[in-house]
C-alpha positions as CSV (number, residue, x, y, z in Angstrom):
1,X,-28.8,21.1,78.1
2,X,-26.6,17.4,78.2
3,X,-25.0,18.7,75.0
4,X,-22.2,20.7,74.8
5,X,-22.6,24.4,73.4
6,X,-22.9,26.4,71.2
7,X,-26.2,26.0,70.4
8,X,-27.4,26.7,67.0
9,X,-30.6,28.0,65.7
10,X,-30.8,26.6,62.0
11,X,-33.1,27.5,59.1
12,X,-33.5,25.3,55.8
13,X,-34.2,27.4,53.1
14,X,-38.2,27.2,53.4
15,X,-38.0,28.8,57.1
16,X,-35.2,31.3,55.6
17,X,-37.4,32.9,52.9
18,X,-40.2,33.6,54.8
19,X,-38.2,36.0,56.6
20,X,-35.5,36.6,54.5
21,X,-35.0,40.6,55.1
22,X,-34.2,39.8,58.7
23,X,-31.6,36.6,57.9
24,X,-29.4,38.6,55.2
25,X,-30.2,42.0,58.1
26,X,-28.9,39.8,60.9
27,X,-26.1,38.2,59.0
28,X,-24.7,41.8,57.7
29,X,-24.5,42.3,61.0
30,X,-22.8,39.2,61.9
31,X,-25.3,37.5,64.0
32,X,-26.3,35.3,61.1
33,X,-24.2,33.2,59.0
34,X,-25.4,31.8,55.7
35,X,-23.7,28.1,54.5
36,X,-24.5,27.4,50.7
37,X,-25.2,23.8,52.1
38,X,-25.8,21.5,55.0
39,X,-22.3,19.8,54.1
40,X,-20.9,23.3,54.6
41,X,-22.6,24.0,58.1
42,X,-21.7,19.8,59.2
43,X,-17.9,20.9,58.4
44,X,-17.8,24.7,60.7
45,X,-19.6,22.8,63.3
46,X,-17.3,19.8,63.3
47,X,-19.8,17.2,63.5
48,X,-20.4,14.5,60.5
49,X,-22.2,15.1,58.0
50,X,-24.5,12.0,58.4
51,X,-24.8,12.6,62.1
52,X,-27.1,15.6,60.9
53,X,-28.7,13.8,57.8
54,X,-29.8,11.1,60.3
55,X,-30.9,13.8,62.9
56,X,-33.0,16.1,60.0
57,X,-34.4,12.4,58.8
58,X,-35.9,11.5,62.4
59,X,-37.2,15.1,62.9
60,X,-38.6,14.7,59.2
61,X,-40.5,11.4,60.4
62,X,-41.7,12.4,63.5
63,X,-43.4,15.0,61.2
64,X,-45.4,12.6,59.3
65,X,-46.1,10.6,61.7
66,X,-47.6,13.3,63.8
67,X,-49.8,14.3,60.5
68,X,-51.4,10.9,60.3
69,X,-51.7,10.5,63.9
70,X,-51.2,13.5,65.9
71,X,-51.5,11.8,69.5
72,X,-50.6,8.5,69.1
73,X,-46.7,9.4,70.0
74,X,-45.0,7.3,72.8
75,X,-43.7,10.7,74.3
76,X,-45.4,13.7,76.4
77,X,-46.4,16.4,74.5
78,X,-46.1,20.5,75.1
79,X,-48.6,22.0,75.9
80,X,-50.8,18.8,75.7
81,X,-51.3,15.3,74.4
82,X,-48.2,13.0,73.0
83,X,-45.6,13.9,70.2
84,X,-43.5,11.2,68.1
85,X,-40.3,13.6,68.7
86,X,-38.0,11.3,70.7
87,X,-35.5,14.6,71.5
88,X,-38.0,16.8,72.4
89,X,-40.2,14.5,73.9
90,X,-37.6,12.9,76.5
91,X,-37.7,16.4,78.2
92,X,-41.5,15.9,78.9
93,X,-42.4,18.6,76.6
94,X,-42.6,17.3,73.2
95,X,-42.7,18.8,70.0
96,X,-46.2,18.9,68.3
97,X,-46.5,21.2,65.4
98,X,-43.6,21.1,62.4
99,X,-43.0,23.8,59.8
100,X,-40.8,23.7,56.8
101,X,-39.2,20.1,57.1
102,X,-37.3,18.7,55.0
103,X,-36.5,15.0,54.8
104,X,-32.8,14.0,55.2
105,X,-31.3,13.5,52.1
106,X,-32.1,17.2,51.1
107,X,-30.0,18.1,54.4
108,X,-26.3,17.4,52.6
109,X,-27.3,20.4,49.5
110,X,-29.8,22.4,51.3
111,X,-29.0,26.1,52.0
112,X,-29.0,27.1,55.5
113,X,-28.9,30.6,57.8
114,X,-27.2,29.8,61.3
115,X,-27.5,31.9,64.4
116,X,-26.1,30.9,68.0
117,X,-27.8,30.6,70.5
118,X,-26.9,32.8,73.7
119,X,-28.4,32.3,77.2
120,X,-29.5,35.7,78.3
121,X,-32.2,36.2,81.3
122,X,-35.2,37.6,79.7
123,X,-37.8,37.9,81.6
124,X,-37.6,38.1,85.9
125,X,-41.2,36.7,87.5
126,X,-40.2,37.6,91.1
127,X,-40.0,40.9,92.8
128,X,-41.2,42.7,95.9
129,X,-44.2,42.7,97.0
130,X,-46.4,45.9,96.4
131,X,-49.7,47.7,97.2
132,X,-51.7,48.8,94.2
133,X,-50.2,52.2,94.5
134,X,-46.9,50.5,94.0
135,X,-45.7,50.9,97.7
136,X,-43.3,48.3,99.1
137,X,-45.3,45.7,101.6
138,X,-43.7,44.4,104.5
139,X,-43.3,40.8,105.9
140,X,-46.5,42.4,108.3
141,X,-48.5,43.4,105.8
142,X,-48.1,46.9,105.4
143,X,-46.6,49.2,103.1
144,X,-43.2,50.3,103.9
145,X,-43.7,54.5,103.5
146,X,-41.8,56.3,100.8
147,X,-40.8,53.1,99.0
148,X,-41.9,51.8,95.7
149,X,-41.8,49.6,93.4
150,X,-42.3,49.0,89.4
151,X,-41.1,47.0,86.6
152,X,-39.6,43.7,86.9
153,X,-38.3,44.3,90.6
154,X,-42.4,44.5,91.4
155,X,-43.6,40.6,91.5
156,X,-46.9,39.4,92.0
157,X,-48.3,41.4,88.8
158,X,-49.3,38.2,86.5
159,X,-50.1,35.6,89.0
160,X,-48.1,32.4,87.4
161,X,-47.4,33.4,84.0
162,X,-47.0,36.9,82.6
163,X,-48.2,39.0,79.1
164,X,-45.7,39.1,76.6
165,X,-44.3,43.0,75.6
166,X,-40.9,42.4,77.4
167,X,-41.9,43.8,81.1
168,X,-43.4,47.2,79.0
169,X,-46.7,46.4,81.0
170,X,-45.1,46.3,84.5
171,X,-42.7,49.1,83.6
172,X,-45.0,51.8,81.8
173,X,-48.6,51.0,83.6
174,X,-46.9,50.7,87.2
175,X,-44.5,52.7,86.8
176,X,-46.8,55.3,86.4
177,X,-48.9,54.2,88.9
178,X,-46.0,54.2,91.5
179,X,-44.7,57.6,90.4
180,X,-48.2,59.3,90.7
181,X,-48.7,57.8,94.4
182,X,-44.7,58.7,94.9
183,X,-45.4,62.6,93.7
184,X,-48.5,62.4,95.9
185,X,-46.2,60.9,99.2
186,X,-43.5,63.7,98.7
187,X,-45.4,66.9,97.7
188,X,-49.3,65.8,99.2
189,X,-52.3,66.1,97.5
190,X,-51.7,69.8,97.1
191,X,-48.9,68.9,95.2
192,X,-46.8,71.4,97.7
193,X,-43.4,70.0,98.2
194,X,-42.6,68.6,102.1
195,X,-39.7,66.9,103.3
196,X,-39.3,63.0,103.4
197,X,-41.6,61.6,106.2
198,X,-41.5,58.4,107.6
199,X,-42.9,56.9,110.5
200,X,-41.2,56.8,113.4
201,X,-41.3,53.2,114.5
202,X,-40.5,52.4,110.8
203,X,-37.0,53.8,111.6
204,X,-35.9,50.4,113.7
205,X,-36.6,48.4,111.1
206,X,-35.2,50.3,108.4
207,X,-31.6,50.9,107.2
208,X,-31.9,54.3,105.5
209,X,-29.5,56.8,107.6
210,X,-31.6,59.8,108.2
């Protein structure tokens, strides 16, 4: 995050061809450039080429050196134990397992596909607070009637950390779960339609216009 953007995600030709439908997919769509070498990519991004064969050469070492001795790095590692990658491992979460390296002075004539890098907000831990019927809770305690909540606007589903599935979880189980209890609020058990009730003393604290 010190360095300037954009930020570049950067497969050598090993990492490329073990998913190469999706690099040539991605780059006939324009998200994806390919360079026919490093010295190519060093020249678009402005930056000298031996800036990046000395950067792919220190990756390359930390590598090895992490085969030989995989905690005896000077740098804390993610998710545990030390790493040799000084980058990574200023940050406090260093870099421990390595795939498709290649050592520097392949960098200048090795093939590369480029994507940037975009910031985007993936994933939103916090939310209201709901009952297990998905109702709204109040600072008190107790569910707000005829509100709820599901998705990513729900928070307290997955403690500290949450499943992967981009939100689907929060979205399809709780949503149902919320719609079921919301069907049952309007229409009752019965499933007969009534108006909207609330409860009375709910109305000073609320800023729905009835």
């Amino acid at each position: 995050w010190k360095s300037k953007p954009p930020f570049r995600l950067c497969l050598n030709k090993k990492a490329s061809d073990e998913i190469i439908w999706h690099c040539k997919h991605y780059t006939g769509r324009g998200v994806m450039k390919f360079y026919e070498t490093g010295a190519d990519l060093a020249k678009d991004m402005g930056v000298p080429l031996q800036t990046l064969v000395d950067t792919t050469q220190q990756h390359y070492e930390a590598a090895k050196k992490t085969e030989k001795d995989p905690d005896g790095g000077p740098f804390p590692a993610y998710p545990s134990g030390k790493s040799w990658d000084e980058p990574s491992g200023k940050t406090g979460s260093g870099k421990k397992f390595y795939h498709n390296v290649i050592d520097g002075k392949q960098f200048a004539s090795e093939p590369f596909y480029v994507a940037i890098i975009t910031p985007v907000i993936h994933y939103c831990m916090g939310g209201l607070e709901t009952s297990v019927e998905g109702e709204c809770v109040k600072a008190d305690g107790k569910p707000l009637p005829g509100l709820y909540v599901a998705g990513e606007a729900a928070g307290g589903v997955h403690g500290n950390n949450r499943l992967g599935g981009n939100s689907l979880l929060d979205c399809v189980v709780f949503g149902r779960v919320a719609g079921r209890a919301c069907a049952k609020y309007m229409m009752g058990a019965d499933a007969k339609f009534r108006s909207y009730p609330i409860d009375p003393k709910d109305r000073t604290t609320s800023t729905i216009k009835f």
